[in-house]
C-alpha positions in Angstrom: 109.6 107.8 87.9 107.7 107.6 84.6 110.9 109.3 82.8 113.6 109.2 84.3 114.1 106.6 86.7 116.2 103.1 85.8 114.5 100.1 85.8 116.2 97.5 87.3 119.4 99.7 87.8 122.4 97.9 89.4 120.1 94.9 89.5 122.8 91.7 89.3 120.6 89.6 87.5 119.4 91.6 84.8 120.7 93.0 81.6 121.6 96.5 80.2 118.7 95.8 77.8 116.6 95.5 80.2 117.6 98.6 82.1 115.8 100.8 80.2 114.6 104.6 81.8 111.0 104.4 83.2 109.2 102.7 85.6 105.8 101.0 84.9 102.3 102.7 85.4 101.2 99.9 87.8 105.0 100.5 90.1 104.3 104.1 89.6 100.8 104.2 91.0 101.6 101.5 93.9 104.3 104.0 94.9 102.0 107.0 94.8 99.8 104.9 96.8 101.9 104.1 100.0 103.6 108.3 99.6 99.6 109.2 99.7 99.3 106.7 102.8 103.0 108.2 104.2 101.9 111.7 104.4 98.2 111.5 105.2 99.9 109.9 108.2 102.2 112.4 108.8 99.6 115.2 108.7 97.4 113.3 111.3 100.2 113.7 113.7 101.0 117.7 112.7 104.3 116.2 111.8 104.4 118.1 108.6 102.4 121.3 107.6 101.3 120.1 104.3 100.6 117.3 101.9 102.7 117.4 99.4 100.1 114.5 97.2 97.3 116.2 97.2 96.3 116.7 93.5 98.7 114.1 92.7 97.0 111.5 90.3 97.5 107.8 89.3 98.5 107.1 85.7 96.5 105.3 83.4 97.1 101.7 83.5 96.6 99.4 80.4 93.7 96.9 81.3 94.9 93.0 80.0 92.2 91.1 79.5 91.9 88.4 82.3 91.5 84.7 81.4 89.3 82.8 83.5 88.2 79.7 83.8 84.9 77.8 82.3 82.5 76.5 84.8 83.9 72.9 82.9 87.2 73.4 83.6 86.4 74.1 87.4 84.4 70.6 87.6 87.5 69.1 86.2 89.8 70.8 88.3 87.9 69.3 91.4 87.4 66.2 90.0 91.3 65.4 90.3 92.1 65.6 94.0 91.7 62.4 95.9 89.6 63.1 98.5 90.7 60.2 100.4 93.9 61.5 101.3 94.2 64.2 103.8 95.8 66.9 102.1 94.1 66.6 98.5 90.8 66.7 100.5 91.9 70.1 101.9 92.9 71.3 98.7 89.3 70.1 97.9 87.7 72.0 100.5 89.3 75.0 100.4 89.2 75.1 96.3 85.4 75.2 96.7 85.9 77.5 99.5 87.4 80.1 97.2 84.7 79.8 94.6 82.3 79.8 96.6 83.7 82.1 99.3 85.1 84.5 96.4 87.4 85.3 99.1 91.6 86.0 98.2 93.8 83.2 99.0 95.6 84.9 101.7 92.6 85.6 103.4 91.1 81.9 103.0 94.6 80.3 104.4 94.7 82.6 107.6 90.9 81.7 108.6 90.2 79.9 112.0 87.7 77.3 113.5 85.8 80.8 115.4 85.8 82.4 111.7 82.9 79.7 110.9 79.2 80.2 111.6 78.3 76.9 110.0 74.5 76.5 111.1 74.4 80.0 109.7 76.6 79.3 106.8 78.8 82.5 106.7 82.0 82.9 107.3 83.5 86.6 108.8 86.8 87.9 106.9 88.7 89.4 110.2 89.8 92.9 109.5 93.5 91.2 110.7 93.3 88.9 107.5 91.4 91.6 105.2 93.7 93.2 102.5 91.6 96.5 103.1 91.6 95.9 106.7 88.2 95.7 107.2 86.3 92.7 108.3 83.3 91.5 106.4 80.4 88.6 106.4 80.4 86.3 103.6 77.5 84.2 103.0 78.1 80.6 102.1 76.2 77.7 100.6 75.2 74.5 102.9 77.4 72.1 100.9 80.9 74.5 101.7 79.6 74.4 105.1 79.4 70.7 105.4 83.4 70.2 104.1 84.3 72.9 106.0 82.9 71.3 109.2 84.2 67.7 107.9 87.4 69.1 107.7 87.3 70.6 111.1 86.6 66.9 112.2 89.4 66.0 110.6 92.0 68.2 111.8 91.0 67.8 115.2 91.6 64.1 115.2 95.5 64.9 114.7 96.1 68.3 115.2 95.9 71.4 117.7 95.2 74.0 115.9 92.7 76.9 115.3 93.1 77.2 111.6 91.7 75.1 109.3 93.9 74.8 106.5 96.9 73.0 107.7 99.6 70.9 106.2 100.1 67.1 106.9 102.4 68.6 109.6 99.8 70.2 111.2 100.9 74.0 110.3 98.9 76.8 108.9 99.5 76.0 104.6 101.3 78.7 102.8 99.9 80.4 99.7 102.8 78.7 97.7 102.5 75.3 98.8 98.6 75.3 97.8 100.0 76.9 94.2 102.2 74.2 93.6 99.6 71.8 94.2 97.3 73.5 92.5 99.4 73.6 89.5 99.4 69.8 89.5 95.9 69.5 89.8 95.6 71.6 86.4 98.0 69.9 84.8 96.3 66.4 85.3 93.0 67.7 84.7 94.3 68.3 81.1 93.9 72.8 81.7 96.1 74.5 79.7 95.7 78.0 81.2 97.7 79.7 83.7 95.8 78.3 86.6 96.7 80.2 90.0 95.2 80.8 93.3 93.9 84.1 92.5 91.8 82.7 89.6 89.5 81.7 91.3 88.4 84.7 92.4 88.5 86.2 89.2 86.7 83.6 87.7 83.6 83.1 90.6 83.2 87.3 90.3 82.8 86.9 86.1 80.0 83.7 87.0 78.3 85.3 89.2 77.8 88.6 87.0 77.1 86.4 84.1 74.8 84.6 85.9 72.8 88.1 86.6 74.1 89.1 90.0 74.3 92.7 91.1 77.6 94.8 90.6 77.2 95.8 94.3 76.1 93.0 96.3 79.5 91.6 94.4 81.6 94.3 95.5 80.7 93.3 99.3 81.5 90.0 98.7 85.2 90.6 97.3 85.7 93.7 99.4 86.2 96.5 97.5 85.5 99.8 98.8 86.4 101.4 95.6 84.1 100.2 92.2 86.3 100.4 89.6 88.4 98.4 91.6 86.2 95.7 90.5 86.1 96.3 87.5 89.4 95.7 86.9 89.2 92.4 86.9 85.9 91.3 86.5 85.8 90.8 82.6 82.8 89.2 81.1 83.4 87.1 78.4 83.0 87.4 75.0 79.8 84.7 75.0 78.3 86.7 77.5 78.5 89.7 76.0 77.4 88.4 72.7 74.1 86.7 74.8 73.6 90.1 75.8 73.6 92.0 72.8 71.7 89.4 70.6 69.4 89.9 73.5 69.1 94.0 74.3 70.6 95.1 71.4 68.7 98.6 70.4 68.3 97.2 66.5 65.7 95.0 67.6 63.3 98.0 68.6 64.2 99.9 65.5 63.5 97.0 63.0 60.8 95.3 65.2 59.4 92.3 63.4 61.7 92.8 60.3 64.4 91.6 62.2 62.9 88.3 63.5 64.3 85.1 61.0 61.6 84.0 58.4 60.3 80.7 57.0 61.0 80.4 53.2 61.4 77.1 52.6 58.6 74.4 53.4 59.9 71.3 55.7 57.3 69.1 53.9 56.2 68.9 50.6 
């Protein structure tokens, strides 16, 4: 795969340039991931006498550096959608939700009225919804709860359903539909960056480690068995890190109070 296979190859939409030989680490490694899945399945049944991926490793991937958004930005983004109207408001709601939540968008979209413990203000992830299948307990704040339960009012005055993210219709709201709405919102609030769904997430995990939390308690909130995982895509910024190192930085020990500014010039005369 990594030398000799054709990308794109007989694709009809796609050029000769663009068929070049070599697949992506990323395609290589999601490939290796479902063979690894395939046979470890296969050997649970004593279908097949041995696993042909074991030793078989992922190749290094080339970390981008992830844009997210500024905790301005975000109040700007929420500050667009009318929350008069009913489907802006849900946008509303479940915008918060996500940063709040940190929860991905296909998980947020698919929860029901039962998901909700809002005097207790969590909210379970259903191991049916969960990318990694397994259901967890996220904790949110009294204010989500309250426009989650308004929202529940709402729905119920029009609509039988158990989710609580529907369309003016009344159906569940696909991932795309809240995109392209989405899309508008950052476009009116004057945001410039590739604003998505998914950034949310990436941007409420980079706040909350910036803000001091703990690299662990975070990797139960997004759930992520595997640590490094997370650190894939939770890329402090450059501020931060410069906050940090102005603050910890092992120079200031060395030089002690030869590093600290000094007064030279008198303010009065």
């Amino acid at each position: 795969m990594r030398n000799d296979w054709i990308r794109f190859e007989g694709h009809s939409f796609k050029t000769e340039v663009e068929q070049t030989a070599g697949l992506a680490p990323a395609t290589i490694n999601t490939r290796l991931k479902t063979l690894r899945v395939m046979y470890r399945c296969l050997m649970d049944e004593a279908l097949v006498d041995s696993n042909p991926m074991e030793g078989v490793r992922n190749l290094p991937e080339q970390q981008e550096n992830i844009e997210v958004l500024t905790a301005e930005e975000l109040q700007r983004l929420l500050n667009v959608p009318n929350r008069r109207s009913y489907a802006d408001f849900r946008d509303y709601v479940l915008m918060n939700l996500l940063i709040d939540g940190m929860m991905r968008i296909s998980e947020a979209i698919n929860l029901k009225v039962d998901d909700f413990n809002l005097s207790g203000q969590s909210v379970v992830i259903r191991a049916a919804i969960a990318k990694n299948r397994k259901t967890r307990t996220i904790p949110i704040e009294s204010r989500t709860a309250r426009l989650i339960n308004e929202l529940i009012i709402e729905n119920k005055a029009d609509f039988d359903s158990d989710y609580i993210f529907l369309t003016v219709y009344g159906g569940p709201i696909s991932r795309d539909h809240f995109r392209k709405r989405l899309n508008d919102f950052a476009e009116k609030a004057g945001i410039k960056k590739n604003v998505h769904p998914h950034l949310f997430r990436h941007t409420a995990a980079t706040m909350f480690l910036e803000a001091g939390g703990d690299i662990r308690h975070l990797q139960m909130l997004l759930g992520h068995s595997d640590l490094r995982v997370l650190l894939r895509y939770t890329h402090l910024s450059n501020e931060a890190l410069k906050q940090q190192h102005e603050q910890y930085s092992p120079i200031k020990q060395v030089l002690g109070k030869r590093n600290l500014p000094r007064k030279i010039k008198r303010k009065t005369q």
